[in-house]
N, C-alpha and C positions, 0 to 999 in steps of 0.2 A: 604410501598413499595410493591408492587406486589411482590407475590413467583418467585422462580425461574424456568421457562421450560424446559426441557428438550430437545433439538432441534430433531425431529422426522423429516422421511423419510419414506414416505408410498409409497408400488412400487405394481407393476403386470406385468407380461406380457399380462393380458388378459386387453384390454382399458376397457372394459366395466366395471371390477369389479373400476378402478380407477377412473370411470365415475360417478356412485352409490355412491361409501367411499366419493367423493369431494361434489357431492351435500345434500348427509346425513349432512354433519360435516359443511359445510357453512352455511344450513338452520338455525341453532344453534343461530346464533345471527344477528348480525346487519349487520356486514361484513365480510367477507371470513378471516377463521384463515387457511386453508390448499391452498397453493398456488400450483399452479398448469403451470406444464412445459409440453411440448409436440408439439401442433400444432402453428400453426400461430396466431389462435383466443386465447389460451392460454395464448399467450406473448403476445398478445393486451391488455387482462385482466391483467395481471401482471402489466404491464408498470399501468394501469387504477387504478388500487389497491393503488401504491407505488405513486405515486401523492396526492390522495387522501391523502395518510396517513402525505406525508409529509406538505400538506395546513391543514390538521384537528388540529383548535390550540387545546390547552390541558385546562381541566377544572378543577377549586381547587376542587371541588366536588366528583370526577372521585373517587378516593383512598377512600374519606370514605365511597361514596358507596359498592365501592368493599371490604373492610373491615368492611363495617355491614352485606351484603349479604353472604360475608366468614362463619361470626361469624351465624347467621342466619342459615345456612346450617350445619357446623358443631354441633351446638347443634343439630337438628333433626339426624343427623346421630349419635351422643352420646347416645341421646333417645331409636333409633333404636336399637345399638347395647348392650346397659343394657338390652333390651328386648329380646334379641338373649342370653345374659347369661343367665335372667330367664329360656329362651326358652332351653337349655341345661339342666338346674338343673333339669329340669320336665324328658329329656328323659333320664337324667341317675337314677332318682329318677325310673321314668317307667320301666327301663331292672334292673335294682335292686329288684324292688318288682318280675319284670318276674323271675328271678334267686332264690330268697326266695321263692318264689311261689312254683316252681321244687323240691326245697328240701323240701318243707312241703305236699306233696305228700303221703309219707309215715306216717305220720300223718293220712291222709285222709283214707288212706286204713284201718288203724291199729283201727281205731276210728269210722268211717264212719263221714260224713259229719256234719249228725247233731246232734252227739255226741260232736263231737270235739267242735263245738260251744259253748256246753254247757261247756263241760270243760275249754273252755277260761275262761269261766267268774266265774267257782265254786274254781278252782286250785289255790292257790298261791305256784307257780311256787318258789318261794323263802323259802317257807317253807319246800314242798317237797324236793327240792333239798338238804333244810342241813339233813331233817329225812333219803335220800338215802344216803347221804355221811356216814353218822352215821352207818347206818345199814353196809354197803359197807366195811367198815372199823374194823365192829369186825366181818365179814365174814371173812375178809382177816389174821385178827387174829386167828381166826379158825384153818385156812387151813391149816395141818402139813409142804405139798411140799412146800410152799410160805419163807420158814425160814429157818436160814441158820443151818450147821451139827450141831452143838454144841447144840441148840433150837429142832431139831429133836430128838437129843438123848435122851434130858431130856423132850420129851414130854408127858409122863403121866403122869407131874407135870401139866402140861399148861392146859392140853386136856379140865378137867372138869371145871375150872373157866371160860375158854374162850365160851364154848359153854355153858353156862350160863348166859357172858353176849351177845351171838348172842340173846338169849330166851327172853332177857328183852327186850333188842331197838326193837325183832318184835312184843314184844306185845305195844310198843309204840307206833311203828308204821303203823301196820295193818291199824286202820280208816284212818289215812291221805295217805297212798297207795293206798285204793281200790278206791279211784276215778279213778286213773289211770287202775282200771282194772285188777291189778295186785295181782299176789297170793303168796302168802310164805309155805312154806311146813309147813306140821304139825308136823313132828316131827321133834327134838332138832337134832341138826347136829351134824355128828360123823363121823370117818373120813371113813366111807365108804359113809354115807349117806350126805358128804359133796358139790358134784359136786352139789347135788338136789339146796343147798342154790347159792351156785357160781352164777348156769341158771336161778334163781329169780332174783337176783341184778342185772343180765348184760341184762334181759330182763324190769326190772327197768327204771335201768338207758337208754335203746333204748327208751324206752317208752319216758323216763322225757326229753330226746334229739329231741327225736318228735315233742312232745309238744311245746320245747323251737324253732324249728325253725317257728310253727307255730305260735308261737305267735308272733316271729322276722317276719314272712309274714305279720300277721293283722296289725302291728302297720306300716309298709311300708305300706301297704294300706289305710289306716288310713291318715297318711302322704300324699299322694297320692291324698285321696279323697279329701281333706285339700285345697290341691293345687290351687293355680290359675289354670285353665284348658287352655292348649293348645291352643287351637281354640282360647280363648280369649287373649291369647299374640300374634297368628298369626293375627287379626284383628287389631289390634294396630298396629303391625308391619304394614300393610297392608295400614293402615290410613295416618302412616311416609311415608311410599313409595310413597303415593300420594302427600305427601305435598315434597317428597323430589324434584320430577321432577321438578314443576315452582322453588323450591328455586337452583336449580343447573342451572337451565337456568339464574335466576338473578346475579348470580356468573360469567357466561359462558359471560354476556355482559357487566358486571362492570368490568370485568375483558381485556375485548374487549377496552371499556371506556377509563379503566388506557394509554391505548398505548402510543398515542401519545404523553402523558404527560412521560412517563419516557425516551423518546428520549435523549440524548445526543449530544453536539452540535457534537462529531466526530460520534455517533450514525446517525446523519441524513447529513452528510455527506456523510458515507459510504452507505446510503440510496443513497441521491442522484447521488454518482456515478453510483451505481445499475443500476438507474433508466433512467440513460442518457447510458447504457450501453444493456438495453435489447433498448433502442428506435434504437440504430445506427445497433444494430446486430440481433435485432430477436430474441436474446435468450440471456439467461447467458453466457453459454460459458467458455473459457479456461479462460478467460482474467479477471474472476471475481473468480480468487482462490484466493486471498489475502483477497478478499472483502467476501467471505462467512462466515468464521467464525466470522467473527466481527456482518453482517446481521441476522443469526441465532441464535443469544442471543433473540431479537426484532421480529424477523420473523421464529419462531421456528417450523413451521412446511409445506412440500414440500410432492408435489405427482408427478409421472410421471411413465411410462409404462416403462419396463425395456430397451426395447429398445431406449427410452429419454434420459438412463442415460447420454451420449455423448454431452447433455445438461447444465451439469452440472460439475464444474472443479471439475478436477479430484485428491482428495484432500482426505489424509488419514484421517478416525477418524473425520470429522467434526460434524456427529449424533452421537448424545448418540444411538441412537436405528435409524435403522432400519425396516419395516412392511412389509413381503413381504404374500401379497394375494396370494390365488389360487396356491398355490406352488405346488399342487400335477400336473399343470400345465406348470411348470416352468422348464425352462433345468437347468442346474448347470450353462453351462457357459454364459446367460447372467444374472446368477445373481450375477457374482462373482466381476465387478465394483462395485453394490450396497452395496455388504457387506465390502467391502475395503474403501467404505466413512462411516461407523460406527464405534459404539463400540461392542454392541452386537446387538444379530437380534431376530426377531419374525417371525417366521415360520407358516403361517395358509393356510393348506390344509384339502383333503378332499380321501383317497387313494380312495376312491369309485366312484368318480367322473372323469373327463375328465385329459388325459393322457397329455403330450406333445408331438406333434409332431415333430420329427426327419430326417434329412436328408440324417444321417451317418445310415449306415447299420449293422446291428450286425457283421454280419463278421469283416468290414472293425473297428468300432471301438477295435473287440479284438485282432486284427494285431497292431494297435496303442497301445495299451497300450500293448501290448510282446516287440513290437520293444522300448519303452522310459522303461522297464523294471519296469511297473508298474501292471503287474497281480495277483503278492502276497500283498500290503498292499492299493491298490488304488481300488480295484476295486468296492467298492461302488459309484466311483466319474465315474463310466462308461457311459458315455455320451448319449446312445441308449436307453440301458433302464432302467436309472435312474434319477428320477425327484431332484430337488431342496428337497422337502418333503421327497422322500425317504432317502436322504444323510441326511440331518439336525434329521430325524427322530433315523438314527443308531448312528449321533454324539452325541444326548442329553441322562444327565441323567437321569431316569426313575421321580425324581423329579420336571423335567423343561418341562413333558408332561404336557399338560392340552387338557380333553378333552371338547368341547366344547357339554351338550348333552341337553341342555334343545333349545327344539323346538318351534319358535317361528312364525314361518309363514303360515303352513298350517293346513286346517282342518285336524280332526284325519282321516278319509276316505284316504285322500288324501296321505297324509306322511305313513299311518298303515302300506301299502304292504314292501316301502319300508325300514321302521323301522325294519320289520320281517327279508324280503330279502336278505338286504344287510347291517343291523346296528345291527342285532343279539338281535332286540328289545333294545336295551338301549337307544335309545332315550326317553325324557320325554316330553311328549307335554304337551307346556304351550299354546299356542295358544289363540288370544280372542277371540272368535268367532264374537263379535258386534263387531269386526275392521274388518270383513271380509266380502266381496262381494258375498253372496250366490245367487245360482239361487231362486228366489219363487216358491216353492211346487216342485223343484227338488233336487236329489239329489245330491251330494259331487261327486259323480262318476261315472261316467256311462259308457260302453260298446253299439257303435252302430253298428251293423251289417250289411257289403256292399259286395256284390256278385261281388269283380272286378279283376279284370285281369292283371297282373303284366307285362309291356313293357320294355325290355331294355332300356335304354336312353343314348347314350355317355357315353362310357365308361363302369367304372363301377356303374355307378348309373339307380336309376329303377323308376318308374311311373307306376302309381293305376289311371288311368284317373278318375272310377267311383268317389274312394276314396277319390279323391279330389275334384270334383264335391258335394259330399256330405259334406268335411267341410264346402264349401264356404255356402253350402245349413244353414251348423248350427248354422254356424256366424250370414247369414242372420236371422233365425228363433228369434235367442237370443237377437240380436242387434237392429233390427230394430223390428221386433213383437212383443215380450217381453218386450222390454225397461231395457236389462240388464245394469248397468251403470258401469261395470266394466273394468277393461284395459287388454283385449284378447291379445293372441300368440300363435301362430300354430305352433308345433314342428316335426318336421319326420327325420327320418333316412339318407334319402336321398334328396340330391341337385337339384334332377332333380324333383322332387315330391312338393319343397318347390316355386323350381320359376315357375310351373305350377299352385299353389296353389296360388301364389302372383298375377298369370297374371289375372285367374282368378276372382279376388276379382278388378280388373282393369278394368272386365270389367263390373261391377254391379255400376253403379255412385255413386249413395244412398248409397250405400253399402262404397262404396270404399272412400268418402266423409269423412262418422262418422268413419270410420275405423281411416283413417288418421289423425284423431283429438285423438282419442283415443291414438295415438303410436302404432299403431298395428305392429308386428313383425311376419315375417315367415321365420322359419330358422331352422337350423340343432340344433342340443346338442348345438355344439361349440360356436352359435350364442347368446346362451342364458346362457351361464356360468357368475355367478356372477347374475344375471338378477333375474326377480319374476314377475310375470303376476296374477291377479283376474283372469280369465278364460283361460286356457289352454288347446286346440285341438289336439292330439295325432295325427300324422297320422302313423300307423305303416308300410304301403305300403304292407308286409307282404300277401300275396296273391298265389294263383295258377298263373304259370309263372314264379317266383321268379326263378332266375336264382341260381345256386351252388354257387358264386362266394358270389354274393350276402346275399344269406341264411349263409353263411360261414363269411360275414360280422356280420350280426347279431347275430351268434353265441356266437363271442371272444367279443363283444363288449356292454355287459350288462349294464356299467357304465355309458354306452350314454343314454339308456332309464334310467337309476335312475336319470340323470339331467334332462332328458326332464319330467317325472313327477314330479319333485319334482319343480318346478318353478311353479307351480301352487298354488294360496293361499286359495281361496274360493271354485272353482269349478274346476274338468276336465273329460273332454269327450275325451273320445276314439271311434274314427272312422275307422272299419276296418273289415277284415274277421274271424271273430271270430275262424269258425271252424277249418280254418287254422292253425289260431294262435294256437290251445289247438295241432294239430297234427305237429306241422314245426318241434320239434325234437328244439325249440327255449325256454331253459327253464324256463326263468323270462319272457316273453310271454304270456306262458300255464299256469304259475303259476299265473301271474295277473289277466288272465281271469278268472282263478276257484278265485281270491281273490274277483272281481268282482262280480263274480255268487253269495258268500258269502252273501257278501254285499246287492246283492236282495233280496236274501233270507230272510234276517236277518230282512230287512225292510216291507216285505210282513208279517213276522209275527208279527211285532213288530204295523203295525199301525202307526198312526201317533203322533207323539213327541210335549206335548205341553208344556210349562211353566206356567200351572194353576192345578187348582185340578182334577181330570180325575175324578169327580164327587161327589157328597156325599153321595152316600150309605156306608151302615156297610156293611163292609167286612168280618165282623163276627169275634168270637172269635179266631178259628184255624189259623193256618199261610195260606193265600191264593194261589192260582195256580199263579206262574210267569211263566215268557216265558223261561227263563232257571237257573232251581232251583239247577242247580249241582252247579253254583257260590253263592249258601245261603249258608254262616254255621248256625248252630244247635244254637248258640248262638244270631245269629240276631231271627229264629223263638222263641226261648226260650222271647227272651226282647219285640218283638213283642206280646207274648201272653199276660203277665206282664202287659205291658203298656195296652194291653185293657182292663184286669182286673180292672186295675185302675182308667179305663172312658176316656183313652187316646186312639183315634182313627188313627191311622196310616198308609200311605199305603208305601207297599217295594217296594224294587226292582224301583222306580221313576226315569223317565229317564228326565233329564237336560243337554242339548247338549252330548257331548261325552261320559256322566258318567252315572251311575247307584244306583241312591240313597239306601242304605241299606233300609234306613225308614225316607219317607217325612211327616213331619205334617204342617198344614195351620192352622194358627188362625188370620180371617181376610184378613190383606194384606200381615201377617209376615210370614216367612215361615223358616221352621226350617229341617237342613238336618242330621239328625241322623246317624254317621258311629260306627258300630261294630268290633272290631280287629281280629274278630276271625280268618281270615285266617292267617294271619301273628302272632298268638298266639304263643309264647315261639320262637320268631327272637328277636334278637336284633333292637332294632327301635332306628336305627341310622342309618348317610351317605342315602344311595339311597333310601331307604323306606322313613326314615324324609324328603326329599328333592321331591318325586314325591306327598307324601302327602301337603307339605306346598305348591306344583305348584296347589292341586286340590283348598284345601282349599281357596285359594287367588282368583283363578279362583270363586268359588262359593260364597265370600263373593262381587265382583267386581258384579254379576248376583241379588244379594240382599238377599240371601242367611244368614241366621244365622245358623253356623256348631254346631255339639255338639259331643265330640268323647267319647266311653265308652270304656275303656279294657276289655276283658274279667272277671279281675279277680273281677271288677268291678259290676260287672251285675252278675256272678255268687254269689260271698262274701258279697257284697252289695248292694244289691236285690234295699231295701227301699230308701236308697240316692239315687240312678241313678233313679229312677221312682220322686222322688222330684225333683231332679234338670230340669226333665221336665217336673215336674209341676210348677217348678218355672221361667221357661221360660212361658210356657202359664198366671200365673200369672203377 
């Protein structure tokens, strides 16, 4: 038998996001699993579906497909996840040896480097330790203050036997001491000259404690070096994830498969009253509350835009779950029918993004909630200016947050300003670059400079005539000169600037032709919430002219430009007046521009980025000039020197899309990306470090890449293995 679903309810009020989630999730197999309420065409589909499913006869075959592709899947995922505990064992074996490391420190000092080495291997730590206890022991015996009155009184009995046998165990143990360095006084202990022996045993015994964590460091290291490495369980892992996708898509249509075969004769009944039910009315409706929870056993999953919900009877508790999109979007009260047909809800916003708009005014909603006497315990639920996100955000507990940070859609160019800007850098870009529609021989971002003139236009909206002249100019250059193949969107601030830019492009045929096949979109934030474009055209309008009202627009409303660039995947261009922009007193503007100007910079000195060997000359012994050597540590030029000692030719610092190779080697066609830990030497490597390193690593082994990662204590303590092991890759 088929598992059991869940019955799911995916909502928005923005259609577009439930436009995207419905054709993501149908693409999936063969036929639509998220059924879809809302327009006219909607409930044609529907009624179109439920036909279909109810003539699809059932196949004996269906189930055991679906239960070998099951079985199929969950092994790779079992595979997977034994590799994630290896994958563990290594990072707590790693902050383990980093913590021993810290305490054998003092060792290091006390010893110097390549004493102590030697001392590992001369000392038997096990002998020493019983000759200190020994000795330690008729010190203690010594010591008149250590004993109790009665021992005191009679101590001109004790005095001379006892420091007679201090005098034997040091001459026993003199030679097995002075390895460690350590001295015994010469003359026989007495009890003025007793402290002398006390400061020998307790500088001993630091000594023999030294020793011992350092030796508990080397054999963690040891262990360590031992280990499966890293990089080679993330490859593995990497290799499952590949094979996971097609086995979960076989799951995703055997499971499609099973349907019609686990029907019910009252099962396709309640189908088909459904079904004779959207034909006569259009829609679901009131009159199919009986019949819902019976349909969503079979038909377990429903989208519609929050204002649909009126679509649907209106029936407590019939989803297990709930999915409400865009919520940083959403008012409270049209989401509060959707959450009354669940059990619990999924809340996914974005506070940095687009607001809701409201039609109640502050004042007037804090009159409403004085007069219903809800200002002391309701007023998170304040209708003006709190979203859906915001309420769900103060209800959950700190537990039931997940933050969503790994980025998957844009170039790093593209996502950087606003990962710094407005996400405090914690985004992690995963991004693949070979899925993405780059310009040839341009960059990720660009800044174009237009001397225009800002018009009022109705209202409060504005118009750049030049400005927009010049996107239409860079559609055309891109689109039809170029041959860029990617799916363009023009974004700008203002409405009056968008349908001038649309009229525009109306009137270039050619132009307006390939556009229209592309999907081209020109439209505000609002228009492209949820949405994602190959090439996106900024217009800022932002110009001399720009009215107060306007400029004041721009000000409060930063969140609009982080959606309009951030729907960009491959490439975006900004069109606009530069110098304006750095002087409008507009500060995620000015700040883009200098992120921009950065950006230039970076690239004028850097040259051009290739993925082959940037030549074969010797680079010479010393560590060589890079473009910015304040991101080397000491430890990558230190390994870098090494490895050419050893006839291993290297070059740093190599740049591979977004990243910056520590030290790239080439033999042949293979290529090998050497990372150094030094900067994050003595962090715990776990949570956000392990998780941005496994996004690089997968990223460079998906590129053809063979990673190889050294710790520090590595390269420094085990010189000779970390230069083997890449000699045993060139091998």
């Amino acid at each position: 038998m088929c598992r059991p679903v869940s019955p799911t309810l995916f909502a928005s009020k923005n259609n577009k996001a439930v436009d995207v989630v419905e054709n993501r999730v149908n693409k999936l197999g063969s036929r639509p699993v998220l059924l879809r309420l809302g327009t006219q065409n909607h409930h044609v589909r529907l009624a179109e579906y439920l036909a279909t499913l109810l003539s699809t006869p059932p196949t004996a075959s269906a189930q055991s497909r679906y239960r070998q592709a099951l079985t199929g899947m969950e092994g790779i995922r079992g595979r997977f996840d034994r590799l994630e505990a290896q994958l563990m064992e290594i990072v707590t074996l790693r902050n383990r040896t980093d913590e021993l490391e810290q305490s054998a420190e003092a060792a290091r000092a006390s010893f110097g480097a390549e004493r102590l080495k030697s001392l590992m291997d001369e000392v038997e730590l096990d002998r020493v330790s019983a000759t200190t206890a020994r000795l330690a022991y008729r010190v203690d015996r010594a010591t008149r203050a250590r004993h109790s009155a009665f021992t005191r009184l009679l101590w001109p009995l004790f005095r001379g036997p006892r420091a007679k046998a201090v005098g034997r165990v040091a001459v026993e143990s003199r030679g097995c001491l002075a390895a460690l360095g350590a001295e015994l006084p010469d003359t026989p202990p007495s009890d003025d000259g007793i402290e002398e022996w006390l400061r020998a045993v307790e500088d001993i015994q630091n000594r023999l404690a030294q020793l011992r964590a350092a030796n508990a460091y080397m054999e963690s290291l040891a262990t360590l070096n031992a280990a499966t490495p890293m990089e080679a369980l993330e490859h593995d892992q990497h290799k499952l994830l590949e094979a996971l996708i097609p086995a979960s898509r076989r799951v995703w249509g055997a499971w499609l498969d099973t349907l019609p075969g686990s029907l019910t004769a009252p099962d396709k009944q309640a189908l088909g009253a459904l079904l004779a039910l959207v034909k006569l009315r259009g829609n679901v409706g009131a009159k199919a509350r009986e019949l819902l929870p019976r349909v969503v056993k079979f038909l377990p999953c429903w989208a519609l835009t929050n204002l649909s919900a009126r679509r649907f009877p209106f029936a407590p508790a019939v989803f297990d779950i709930v999915v409400v999109d865009e919520a940083s979007q959403c008012d409270i009260a049209s989401a509060l029918p959707l959450l009354f047909r669940a059990k619990r809800a999924v809340i996914i916003g974005d506070p940095k993004q687009l607001r809701h708009i409201t039609q109640v005014g502050r004042q007037q909603d804090e009159k409403l909630l004085e007069k219903h006497d809800l200002l002391g315990d309701h007023l998170r639920w304040s209708y003006s200016v709190n979203s859906l996100y915001d309420l769900a955000s103060s209800l959950s507990d700190p537990g039931d947050v997940v933050a969503l940070r790994d980025h998957h859609r844009s170039h790093t160019d593209v996502i950087g300003f606003s990962n710094k800007h407005f996400y405090e850098s914690k985004l992690r870009i995963a991004t693949a670059y070979d899925k993405l529609k780059l310009i040839n021989g341009g960059a990720a971002v660009t800044w174009r400079h237009v001397d225009g003139f800002v018009k009022k236009q109705g209202g409060k909206s504005a118009l750049n005539e030049a400005e927009a002249r010049e996107v239409v100019a860079e559609l055309e250059n891109l689109i039809l000169n170029q041959g860029y193949p990617g799916i363009p969107g023009v974004v700008t601030p203002f409405r009056a600037q968008a349908n001038r830019i649309r009229q525009l492009v109306t009137q270039r045929a050619q132009l307006s032709q390939v556009l229209d096949q592309r999907d081209l979109v020109v439209d505000t934030a609002h228009g492209f919430q949820g949405d994602e474009r190959d090439l996106i055209v900024f217009s800022p309008v932002a110009a001399p002219g720009l009215s107060d009202s306007s400029l004041w627009f721009l000000k409060r409303n930063g969140y609009l430009f982080n959606v309009a660039i951030t729907r960009a995947k491959g490439a975006l261009r900004v069109i606009g007046h530069r110098q304006y922009a750095d002087q409008s007193g507009v500060d995620y503007l000015a700040e883009f521009s200098d992120y921009v100007r950065r950006l230039e910079e970076a690239r004028d000195g850097r040259g051009v980025d290739t993925d082959a060997p940037a030549g074969a000359e010797d680079l010479g012994p010393a560590y060589p000039s890079v473009r910015d050597p304040d991101s080397v540590s000491e430890w990558e030029r230190i390994f870098y020197k090494a490895l050419y000692q050893a006839g291993i030719q290297t070059i740093p610092q190599y740049p591979v899309e977004k990243y910056r190779l520590d030290l790239a080697l080439f033999a042949g066609d293979r290529r090998l990306d050497i990372e150094v830990d030094g900067e994050r030497y003595h962090s715990a490597w776990d949570g956000e470090l392990l998780r941005r390193d496994q996004l690089r690593n997968a990223r460079m082994i998906e590129l053809g890449w063979d990673v190889m990662r050294f710790w520090v204590y590595q390269i420094r303590d085990s010189m000779d293995e970390s230069i083997a092991r890449v000699q045993r890759w060139l091998a």
